[in-house]
ZAMARGU-4260 file (C-alpha; in steps of 0.2 Angstrom, whole numbers, plus 5000, padded with zeros to 4 digits):
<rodrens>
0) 4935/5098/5040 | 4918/5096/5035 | 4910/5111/5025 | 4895/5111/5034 | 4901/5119/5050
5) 4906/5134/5043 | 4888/5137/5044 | 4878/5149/5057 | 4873/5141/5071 | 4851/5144/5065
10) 4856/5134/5048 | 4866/5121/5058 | 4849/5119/5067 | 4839/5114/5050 | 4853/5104/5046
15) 4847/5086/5039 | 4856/5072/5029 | 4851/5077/5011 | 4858/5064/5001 | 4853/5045/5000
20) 4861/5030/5010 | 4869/5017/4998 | 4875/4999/5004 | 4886/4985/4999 | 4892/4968/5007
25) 4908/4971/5014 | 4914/4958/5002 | 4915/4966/4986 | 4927/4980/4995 | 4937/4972/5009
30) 4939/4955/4997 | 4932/4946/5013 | 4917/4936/5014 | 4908/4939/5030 | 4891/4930/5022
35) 4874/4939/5020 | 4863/4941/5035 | 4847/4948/5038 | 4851/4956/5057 | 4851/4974/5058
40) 4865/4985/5065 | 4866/5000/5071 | 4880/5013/5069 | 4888/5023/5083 | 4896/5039/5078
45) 4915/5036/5075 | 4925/5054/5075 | 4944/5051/5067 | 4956/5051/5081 | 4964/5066/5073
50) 4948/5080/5071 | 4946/5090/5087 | 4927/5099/5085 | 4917/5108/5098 | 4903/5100/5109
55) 4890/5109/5097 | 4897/5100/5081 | 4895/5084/5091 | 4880/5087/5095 | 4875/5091/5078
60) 4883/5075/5071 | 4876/5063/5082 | 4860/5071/5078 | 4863/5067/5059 | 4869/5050/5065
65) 4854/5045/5074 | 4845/5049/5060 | 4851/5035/5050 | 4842/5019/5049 | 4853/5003/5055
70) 4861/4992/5041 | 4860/4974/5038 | 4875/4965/5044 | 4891/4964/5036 | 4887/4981/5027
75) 4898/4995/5021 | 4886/5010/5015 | 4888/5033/5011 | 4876/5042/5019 | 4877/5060/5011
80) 4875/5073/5023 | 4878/5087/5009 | 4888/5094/4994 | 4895/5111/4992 | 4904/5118/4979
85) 4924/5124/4985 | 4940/5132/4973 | 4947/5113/4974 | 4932/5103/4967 | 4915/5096/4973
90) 4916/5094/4991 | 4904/5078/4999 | 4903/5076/5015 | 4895/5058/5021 | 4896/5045/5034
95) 4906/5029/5030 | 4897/5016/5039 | 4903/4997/5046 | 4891/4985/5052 | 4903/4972/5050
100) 4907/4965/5068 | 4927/4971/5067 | 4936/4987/5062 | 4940/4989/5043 | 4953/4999/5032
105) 4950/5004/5016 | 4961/5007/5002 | 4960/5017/4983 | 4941/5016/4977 | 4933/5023/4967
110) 4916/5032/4969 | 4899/5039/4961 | 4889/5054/4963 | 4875/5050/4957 | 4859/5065/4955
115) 4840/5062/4957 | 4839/5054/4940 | 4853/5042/4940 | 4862/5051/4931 | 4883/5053/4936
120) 4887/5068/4942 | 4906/5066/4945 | 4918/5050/4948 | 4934/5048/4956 | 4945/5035/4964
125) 4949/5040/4983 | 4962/5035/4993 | 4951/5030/5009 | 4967/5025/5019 | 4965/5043/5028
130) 4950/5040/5034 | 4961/5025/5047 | 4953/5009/5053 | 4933/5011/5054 | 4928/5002/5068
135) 4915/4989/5072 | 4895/4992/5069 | 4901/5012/5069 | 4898/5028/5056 | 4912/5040/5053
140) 4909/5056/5045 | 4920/5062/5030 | 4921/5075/5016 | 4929/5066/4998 | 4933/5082/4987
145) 4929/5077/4969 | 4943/5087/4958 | 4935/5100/4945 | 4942/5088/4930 | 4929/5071/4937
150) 4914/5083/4937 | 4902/5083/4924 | 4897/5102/4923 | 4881/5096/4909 | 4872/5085/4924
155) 4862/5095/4936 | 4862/5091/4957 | 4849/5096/4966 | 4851/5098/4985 | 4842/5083/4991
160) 4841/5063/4984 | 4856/5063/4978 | 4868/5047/4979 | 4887/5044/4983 | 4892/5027/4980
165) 4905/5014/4977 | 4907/5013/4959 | 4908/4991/4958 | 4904/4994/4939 | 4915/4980/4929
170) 4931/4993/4921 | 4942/4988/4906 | 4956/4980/4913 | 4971/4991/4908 | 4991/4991/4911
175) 4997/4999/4926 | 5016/5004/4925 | 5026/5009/4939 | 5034/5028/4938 | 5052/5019/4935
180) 5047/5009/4921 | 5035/5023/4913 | 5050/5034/4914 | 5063/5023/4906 | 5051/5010/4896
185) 5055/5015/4876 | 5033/5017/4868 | 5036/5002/4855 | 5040/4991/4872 | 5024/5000/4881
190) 5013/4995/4869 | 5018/4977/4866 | 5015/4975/4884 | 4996/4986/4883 | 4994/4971/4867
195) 5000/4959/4880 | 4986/4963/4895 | 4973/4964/4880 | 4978/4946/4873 | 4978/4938/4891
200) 4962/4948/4896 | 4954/4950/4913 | 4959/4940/4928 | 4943/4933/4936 | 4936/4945/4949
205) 4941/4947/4965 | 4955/4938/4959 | 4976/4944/4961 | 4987/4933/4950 | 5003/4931/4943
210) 5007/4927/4924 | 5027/4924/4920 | 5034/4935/4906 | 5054/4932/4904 | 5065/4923/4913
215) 5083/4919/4912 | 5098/4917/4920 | 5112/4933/4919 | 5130/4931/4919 | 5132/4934/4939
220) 5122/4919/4942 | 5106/4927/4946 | 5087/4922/4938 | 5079/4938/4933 | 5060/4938/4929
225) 5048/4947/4923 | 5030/4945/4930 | 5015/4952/4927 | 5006/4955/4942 | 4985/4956/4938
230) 4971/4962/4949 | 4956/4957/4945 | 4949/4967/4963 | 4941/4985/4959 | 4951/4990/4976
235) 4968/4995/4974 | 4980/4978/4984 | 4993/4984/4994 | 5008/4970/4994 | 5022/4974/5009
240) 5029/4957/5007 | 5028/4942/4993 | 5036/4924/4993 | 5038/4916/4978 | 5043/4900/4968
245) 5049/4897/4950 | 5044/4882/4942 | 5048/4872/4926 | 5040/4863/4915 | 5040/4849/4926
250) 5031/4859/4941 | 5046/4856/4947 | 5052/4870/4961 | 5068/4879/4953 | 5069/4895/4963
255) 5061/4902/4978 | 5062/4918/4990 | 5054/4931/4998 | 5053/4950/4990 | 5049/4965/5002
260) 5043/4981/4997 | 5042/4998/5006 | 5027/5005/4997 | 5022/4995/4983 | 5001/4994/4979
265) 4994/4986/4960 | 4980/4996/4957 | 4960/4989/4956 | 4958/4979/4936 | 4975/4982/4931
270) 4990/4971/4927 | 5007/4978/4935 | 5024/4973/4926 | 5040/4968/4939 | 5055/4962/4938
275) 5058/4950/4952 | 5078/4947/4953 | 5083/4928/4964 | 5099/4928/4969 | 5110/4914/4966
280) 5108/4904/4983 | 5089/4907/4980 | 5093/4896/4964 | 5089/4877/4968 | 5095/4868/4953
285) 5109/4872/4942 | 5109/4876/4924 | 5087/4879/4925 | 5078/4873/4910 | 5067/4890/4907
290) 5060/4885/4890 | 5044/4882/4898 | 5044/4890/4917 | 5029/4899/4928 | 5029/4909/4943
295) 5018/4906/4960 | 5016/4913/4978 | 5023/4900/4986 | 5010/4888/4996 | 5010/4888/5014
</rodrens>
């Protein structure tokens, strides 16, 4: 669970958190703006419902938590507790704290550990969805386990003032293909579509939008497009369901439905190619003009 425990209970004691806090507005993670504010929080001790730890553990990480100072409002922030070394990679333990005034989820990030210096020790995207919904003005401890690949063996880390943070640094926005289409996508058609993302660039940030590709009618009667789905979020965007419209040239609606998936997630800057498949009674005008056409989520 979390490395430190495995420690005797006279170390335990002398125990301290000996890495630095980092902080962020909520917004730039969650994609929702909850506004600046200067009012301080502070952070009760938040246990995942699933870890089972003795009263002297408890004891110990409330100790670590109090130790904190409070966050500003609207805040999400890594405390590091400590590093140690493990067969599977660089193991952090920190708290993940919310002073947002409601419980928040997070999704694939990427994060920094960052030594005295400022100099990046080891990077890796996480999939924070384990660490369930972090509850209002609270602190959850946690241990992210960087894999041996992501560290950087040349930079040093000392035991204390070191950083783990969210990495919000602007990334080259790449093509994303699902395991389908890189299994059965021939390279000359992977590479027009990497020319394609490079041509259209990066969508704004913190920006999720959808770019028509192909379109056209098959002999069954059904409209098959292909849309490129871009993310302009550093946080992977989960999508469960999506209701779209076709439109022609005239913005006039020529299609429209809604797609639901059981697991299906476009990862932080990267553009994800789909085919979205309307069925005939989904078409609402016959014989569609598709010379010039474009894809929307369909207002509410």
């Amino acid at each position: 669970m979390f490395p430190f425990f495995r420690k005797k209970q006279t170390e335990l004691d002398q125990l301290k958190n000996e890495g630095r806090e980092s902080a962020v507005q909520s917004s730039e993670i969650t994609g929702t703006d909850a506004g600046e504010s200067s009012r301080e929080v502070e952070t009760e001790l938040s246990l995942h419902p699933a870890f089972q730890i003795s009263k002297e553990q408890m004891y110990v990480l409330r100790f670590l938590n109090n130790e904190l100072p409070p966050l500003k409002a609207n805040q999400l922030a890594l405390a590091g507790i400590e590093w140690a070394e493990q067969p599977d990679g660089l193991a952090v333990t920190a708290f993940v704290r919310n002073s947002v005034n409601n419980g928040v989820k997070l999704t694939s990030i990427p994060l920094l550990l960052i030594n005295e210096k400022e100099e990046v020790k080891a990077r890796h995207y996480f999939d924070l969805s384990g660490l369930g919904e972090i509850p209002a003005a609270s602190s959850r401890p946690w241990t992210f386990v960087f894999p041996p690949a992501s560290v950087d063996q040349q930079v040093e880390l000392g035991r204390e003032n070191w950083t783990l943070a969210f990495d919000l640094s602007v990334e080259e926005h790449t093509l994303d293909l699902a395991e389908s289409w890189e299994a059965s996508l021939p390279e000359e058609e992977k590479r027009k579509l990497e020319d394609i993302v490079e041509q259209l660039g990066a969508p704004r940030k913190s920006e999720l939008n959808l770019t028509g590709l192909q379109a056209n009618i098959a002999e069954d009667g059904q409209l098959h497009t292909v849309v490129l789905l871009r993310n302009g979020h550093s946080r992977t965007i989960h999508i469960d369901k999506l209701p779209l419209q076709v439109l022609n040239g005239q913005q006039e609606v020529i299609a429209e439905g809604q797609f639901h998936f059981d697991s299906f997630e476009v990862k932080g800057n990267t553009t994800k190619p789909w085919t979205f498949i309307f069925q005939g009674e989904l078409i609402k005008k016959e014989q569609p003009d598709l010379s010039e056409w474009s894809i929307r989520v369909k207002p509410v």
